[in-house]
N, C-alpha and C positions, 0 to 999 in steps of 0.2 A: 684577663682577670675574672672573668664571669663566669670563663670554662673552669677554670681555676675553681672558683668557688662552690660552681653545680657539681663537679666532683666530688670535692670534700664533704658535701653534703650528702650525698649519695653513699659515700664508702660509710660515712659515720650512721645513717638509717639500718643501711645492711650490714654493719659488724658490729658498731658499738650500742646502739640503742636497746634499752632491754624492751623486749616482742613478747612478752607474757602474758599486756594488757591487749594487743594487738590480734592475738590470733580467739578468732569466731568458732567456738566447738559445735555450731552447727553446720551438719553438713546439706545441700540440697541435692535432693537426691533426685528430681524430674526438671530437664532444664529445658529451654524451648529456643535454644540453639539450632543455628543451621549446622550442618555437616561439616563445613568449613570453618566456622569458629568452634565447633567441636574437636575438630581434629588441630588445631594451632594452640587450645588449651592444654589440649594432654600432651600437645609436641614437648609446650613451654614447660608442664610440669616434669614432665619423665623426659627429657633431652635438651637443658637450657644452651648447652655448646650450638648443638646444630640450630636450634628453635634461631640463636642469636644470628648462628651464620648466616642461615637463611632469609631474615631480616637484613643484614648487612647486602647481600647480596640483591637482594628486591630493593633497596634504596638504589643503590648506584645501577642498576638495571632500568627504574623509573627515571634516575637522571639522565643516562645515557638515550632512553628513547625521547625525554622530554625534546634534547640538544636538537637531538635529529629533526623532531618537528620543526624544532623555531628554522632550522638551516632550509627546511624543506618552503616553510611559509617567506623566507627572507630571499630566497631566489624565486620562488614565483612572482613576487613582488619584483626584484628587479628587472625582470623580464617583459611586463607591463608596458605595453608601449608608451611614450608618455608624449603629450602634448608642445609641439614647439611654440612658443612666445616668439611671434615675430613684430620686433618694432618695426613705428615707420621710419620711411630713410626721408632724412631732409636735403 
């Protein structure tokens, strides 16, 4: 229901709403951006398809390597030698 709803919300911002009060006619024209968020701005403006892909593709690439760590920290764990509890014998 929530996806549900942040959709709708979304579609109706970017098609229905009227942006005439929204958009800033000034422009800045000295930014003090690094290289990297320079170049992901102008991706986003002049290439939203790939900007997006790209994006998609760095999510599940952060997921993918996150998995990895935990499997890698979760077996070195298991491997731990562990202490035996020996009761006494009556």
């Amino acid at each position: 229901m929530l996806l549900i709803s942040v959709a709708i919300a979304i579609a109706y911002d970017s098609f229905f709403r009227e942006k005439s009060q929204l958009i800033n006619t000034n422009q800045v024209i000295q930014t003090d951006l690094s290289k990297y968020a320079e170049f992901s701005v102008k991706l986003s403006n002049e290439m939203p398809f790939l900007y997006g892909a790209f994006a998609i593709i760095t999510a599940i690439s952060l997921g993918i390597l996150a998995a990895y760590l935990r499997k890698i920290l979760s077996d070195l764990r298991k491997k731990k030698p562990k202490e035996e509890v020996k009761f006494p014998v009556k």
